[in-house]
SEFI-535757 format. One record per residue (C-alpha): residue number from 1; residue in one letter; x, y, z. Coordinates in Angstrom, 2 decimals. Example, Ala and Ser with C-alpha at 12.3 -4.5 7.8 and 13.67 -1.06 7.14 Angstrom:
BEGIN
    nr   rest        xx        yy        zz
     1      a     12.30     -4.50      7.80
     2      s     13.67     -1.06      7.14
This chain:
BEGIN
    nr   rest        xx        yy        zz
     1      x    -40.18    -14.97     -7.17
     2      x    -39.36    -18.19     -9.21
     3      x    -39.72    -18.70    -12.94
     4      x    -43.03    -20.42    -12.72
     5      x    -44.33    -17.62    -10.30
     6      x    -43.78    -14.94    -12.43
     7      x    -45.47    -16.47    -15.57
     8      x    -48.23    -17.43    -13.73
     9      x    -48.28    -13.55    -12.31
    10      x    -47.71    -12.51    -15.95
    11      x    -51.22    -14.26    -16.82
    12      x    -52.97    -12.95    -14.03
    13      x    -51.79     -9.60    -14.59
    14      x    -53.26     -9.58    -18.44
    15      x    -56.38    -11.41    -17.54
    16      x    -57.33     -8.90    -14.84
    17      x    -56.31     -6.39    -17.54
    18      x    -58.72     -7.73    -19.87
    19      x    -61.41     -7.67    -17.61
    20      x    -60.89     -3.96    -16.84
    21      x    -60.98     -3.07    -20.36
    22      x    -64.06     -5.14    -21.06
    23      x    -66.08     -2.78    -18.94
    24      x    -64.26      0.55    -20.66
    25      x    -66.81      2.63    -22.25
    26      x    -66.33      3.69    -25.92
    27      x    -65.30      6.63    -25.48
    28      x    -62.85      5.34    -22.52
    29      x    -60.81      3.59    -25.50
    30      x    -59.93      7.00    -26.89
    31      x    -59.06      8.24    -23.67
    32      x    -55.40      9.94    -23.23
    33      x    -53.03      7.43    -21.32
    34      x    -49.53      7.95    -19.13
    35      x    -47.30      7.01    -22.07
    36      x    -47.17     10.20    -23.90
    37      x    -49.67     10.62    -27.18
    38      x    -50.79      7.29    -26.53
    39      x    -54.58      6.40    -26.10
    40      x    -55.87      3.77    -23.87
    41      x    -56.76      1.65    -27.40
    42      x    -52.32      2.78    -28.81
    43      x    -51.14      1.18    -25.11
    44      x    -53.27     -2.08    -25.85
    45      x    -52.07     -2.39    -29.74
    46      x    -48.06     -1.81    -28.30
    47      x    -49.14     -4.82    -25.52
    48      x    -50.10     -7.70    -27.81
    49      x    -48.03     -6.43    -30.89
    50      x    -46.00     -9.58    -29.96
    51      x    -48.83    -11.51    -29.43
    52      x    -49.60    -11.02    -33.45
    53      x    -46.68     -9.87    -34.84
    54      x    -43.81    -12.74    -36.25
    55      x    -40.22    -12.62    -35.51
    56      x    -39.29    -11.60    -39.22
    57      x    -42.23     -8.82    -39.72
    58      x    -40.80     -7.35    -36.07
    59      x    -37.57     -7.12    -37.64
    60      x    -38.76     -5.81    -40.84
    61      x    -40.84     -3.46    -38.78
    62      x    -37.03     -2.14    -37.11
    63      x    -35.59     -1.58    -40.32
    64      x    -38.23      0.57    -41.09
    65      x    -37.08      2.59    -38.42
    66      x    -34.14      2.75    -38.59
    67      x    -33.31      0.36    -35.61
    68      x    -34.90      2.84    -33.41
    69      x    -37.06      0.75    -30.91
    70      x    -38.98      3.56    -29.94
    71      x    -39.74      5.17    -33.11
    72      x    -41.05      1.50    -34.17
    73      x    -43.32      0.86    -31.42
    74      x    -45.26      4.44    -31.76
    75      x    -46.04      3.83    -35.41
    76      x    -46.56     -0.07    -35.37
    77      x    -49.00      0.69    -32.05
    78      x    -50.56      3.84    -33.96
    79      x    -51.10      1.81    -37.09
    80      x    -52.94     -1.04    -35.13
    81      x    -54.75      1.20    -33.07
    82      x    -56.42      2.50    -36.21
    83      x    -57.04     -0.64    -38.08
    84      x    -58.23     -2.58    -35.05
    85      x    -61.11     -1.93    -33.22
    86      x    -61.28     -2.17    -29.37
    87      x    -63.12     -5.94    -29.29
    88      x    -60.33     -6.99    -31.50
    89      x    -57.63     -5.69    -29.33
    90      x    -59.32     -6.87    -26.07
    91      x    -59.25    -10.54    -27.51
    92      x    -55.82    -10.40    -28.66
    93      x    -54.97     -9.66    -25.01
    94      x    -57.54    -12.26    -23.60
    95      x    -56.68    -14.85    -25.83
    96      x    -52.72    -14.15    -25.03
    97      x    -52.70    -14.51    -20.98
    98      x    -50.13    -17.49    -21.02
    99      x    -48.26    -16.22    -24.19
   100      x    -44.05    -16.78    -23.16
   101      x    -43.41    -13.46    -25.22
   102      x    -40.16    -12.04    -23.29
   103      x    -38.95     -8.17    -24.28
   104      x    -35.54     -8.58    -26.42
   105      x    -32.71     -9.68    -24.31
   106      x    -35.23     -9.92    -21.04
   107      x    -36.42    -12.34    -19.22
   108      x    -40.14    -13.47    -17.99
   109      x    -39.77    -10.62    -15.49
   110      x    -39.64     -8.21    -17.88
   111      x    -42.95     -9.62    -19.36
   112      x    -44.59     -8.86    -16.13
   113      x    -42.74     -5.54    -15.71
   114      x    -43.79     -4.58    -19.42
   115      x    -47.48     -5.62    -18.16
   116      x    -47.71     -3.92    -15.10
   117      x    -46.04     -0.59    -16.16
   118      x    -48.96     -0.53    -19.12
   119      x    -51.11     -1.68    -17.11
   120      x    -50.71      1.42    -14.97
   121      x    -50.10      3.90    -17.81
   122      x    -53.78      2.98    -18.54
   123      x    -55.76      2.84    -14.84
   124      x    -53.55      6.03    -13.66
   125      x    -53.84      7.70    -16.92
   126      x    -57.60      6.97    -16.60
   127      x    -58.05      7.57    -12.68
   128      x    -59.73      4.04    -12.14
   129      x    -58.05      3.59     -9.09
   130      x    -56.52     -0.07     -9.32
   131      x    -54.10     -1.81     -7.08
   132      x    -51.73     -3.97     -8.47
   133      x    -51.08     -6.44     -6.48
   134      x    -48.08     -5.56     -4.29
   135      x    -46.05     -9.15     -5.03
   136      x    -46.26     -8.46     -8.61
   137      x    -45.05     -4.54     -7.89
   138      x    -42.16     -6.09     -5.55
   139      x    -41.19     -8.87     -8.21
   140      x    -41.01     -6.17    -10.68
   141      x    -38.97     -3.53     -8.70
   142      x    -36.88     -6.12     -7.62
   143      x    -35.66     -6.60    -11.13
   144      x    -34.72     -2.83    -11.31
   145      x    -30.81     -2.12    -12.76
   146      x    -29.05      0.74    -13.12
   147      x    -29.25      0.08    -16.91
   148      x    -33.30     -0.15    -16.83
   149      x    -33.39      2.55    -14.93
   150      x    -30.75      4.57    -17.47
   151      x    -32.98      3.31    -20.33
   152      x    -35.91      5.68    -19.12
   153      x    -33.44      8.72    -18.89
   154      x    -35.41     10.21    -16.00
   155      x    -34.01     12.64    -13.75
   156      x    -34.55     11.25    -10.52
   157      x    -30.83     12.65     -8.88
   158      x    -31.09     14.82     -5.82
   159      x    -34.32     12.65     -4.30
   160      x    -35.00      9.31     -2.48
   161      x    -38.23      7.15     -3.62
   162      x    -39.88      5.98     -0.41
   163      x    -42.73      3.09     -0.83
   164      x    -45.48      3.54      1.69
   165      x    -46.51     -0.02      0.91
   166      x    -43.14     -1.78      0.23
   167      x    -40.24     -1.82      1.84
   168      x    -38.42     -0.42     -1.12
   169      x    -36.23      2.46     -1.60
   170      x    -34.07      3.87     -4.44
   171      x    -31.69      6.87     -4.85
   172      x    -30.31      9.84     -2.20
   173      x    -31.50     13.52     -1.34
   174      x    -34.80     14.79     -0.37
   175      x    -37.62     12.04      0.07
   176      x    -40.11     11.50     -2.53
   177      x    -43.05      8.98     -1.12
   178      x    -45.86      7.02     -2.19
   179      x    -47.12      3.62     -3.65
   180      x    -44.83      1.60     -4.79
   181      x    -46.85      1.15     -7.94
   182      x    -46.63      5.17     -8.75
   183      x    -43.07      5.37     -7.69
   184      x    -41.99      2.94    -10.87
   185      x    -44.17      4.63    -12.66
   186      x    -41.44      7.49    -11.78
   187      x    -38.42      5.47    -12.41
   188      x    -40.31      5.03    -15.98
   189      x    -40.80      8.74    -16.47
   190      x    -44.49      9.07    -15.92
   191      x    -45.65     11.97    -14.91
   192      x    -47.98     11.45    -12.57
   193      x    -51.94     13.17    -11.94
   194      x    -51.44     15.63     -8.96
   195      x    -51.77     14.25     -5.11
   196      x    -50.33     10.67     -5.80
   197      x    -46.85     11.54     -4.49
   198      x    -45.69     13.17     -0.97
   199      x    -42.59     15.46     -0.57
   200      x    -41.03     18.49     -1.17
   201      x    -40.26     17.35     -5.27
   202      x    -43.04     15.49     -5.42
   203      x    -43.71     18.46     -7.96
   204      x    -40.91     17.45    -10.19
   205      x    -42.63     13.87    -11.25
   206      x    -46.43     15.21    -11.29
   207      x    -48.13     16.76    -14.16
């Protein structure tokens, strides 16, 4: 997918996004996502931090941490979460569809892969049952490296990840199928709701 392809997938992926959440009930918002401690309204803060957050208070943000990514993004996104309420998130997303926010050292793909993977922590997470739409999965699993996939630290020796929808495969050993959407949600290290996933370790990645 070229350049221009993905950003325009990159908008459409938030816009739909938006429009799910805008017809989340309240209580939806302080629903429990895929991305561990995380509400549905935490996910949505840790999406358009960039969208609202400069440069030199990101960096400021890091020291606080310590330089540990991680520990930054759970307290900036827990912090927002509680200051902002859920129409004030939803525009920051709505208002941000074309924003060219790329992760550190990434590219526009990794926009859309940092989209779509949220995306998902929040429909799977909430069992609303959307599709991504399999050229945005593809473009995203086609930008897969060993080093993205090391960055997750999941376990995923001793099996093979089998799309039903995609011709896409990763990794050796006993078969472990399903959509391609839930199987990066695997290489991510979601656990996934029971059912999703075919095989005889399909146990392994389900809750």
């Amino acid at each position: 997918m070229a350049e221009d392809d993905l950003r325009k997938a990159v908008a459409a992926e938030r816009g739909e996004l938006a429009d799910l959440l805008a017809a989340l009930r309240p209580e939806q918002w302080d629903a429990p996502t895929l991305c561990d401690g995380w509400r549905v309204r935490e996910v949505v803060a840790h999406m358009t931090m960039p969208f609202r957050t400069s440069l030199g208070r990101t960096l400021v943000e890091l020291a606080k941490a310590r330089g540990n990514i991680d520990r930054m993004a759970d307290r900036c996104a827990r912090r927002d979460a509680a200051r902002m309420p859920p129409e004030r998130l939803l525009a920051s997303l709505r208002d941000n569809v074309a924003h060219p926010w790329t992760p550190p050292g990434g590219d526009v793909r990794g926009a859309l892969a940092h989209d779509v993977i949220h995306g998902l922590d929040i429909t799977v997470g909430l069992g609303l049952g959307r599709g991504v739409p399999p050229g945005r999965v593809a473009a995203v699993l086609a930008g897969l490296r060993p080093k993205n996939i090391a960055f997750f630290g999941t376990d995923l020796s001793g099996v093979s990840l089998q799309a039903t929808d995609l011709d896409w495969s990763h990794g050796t050993g006993t078969p472990v199928r399903g959509p391609a959407q839930d199987l990066l949600l695997v290489v991510c290290g979601r656990r996934l709701p029971p059912g999703r996933l075919t095989g005889e370790a399909a146990a392994r990645f389900s809750r």
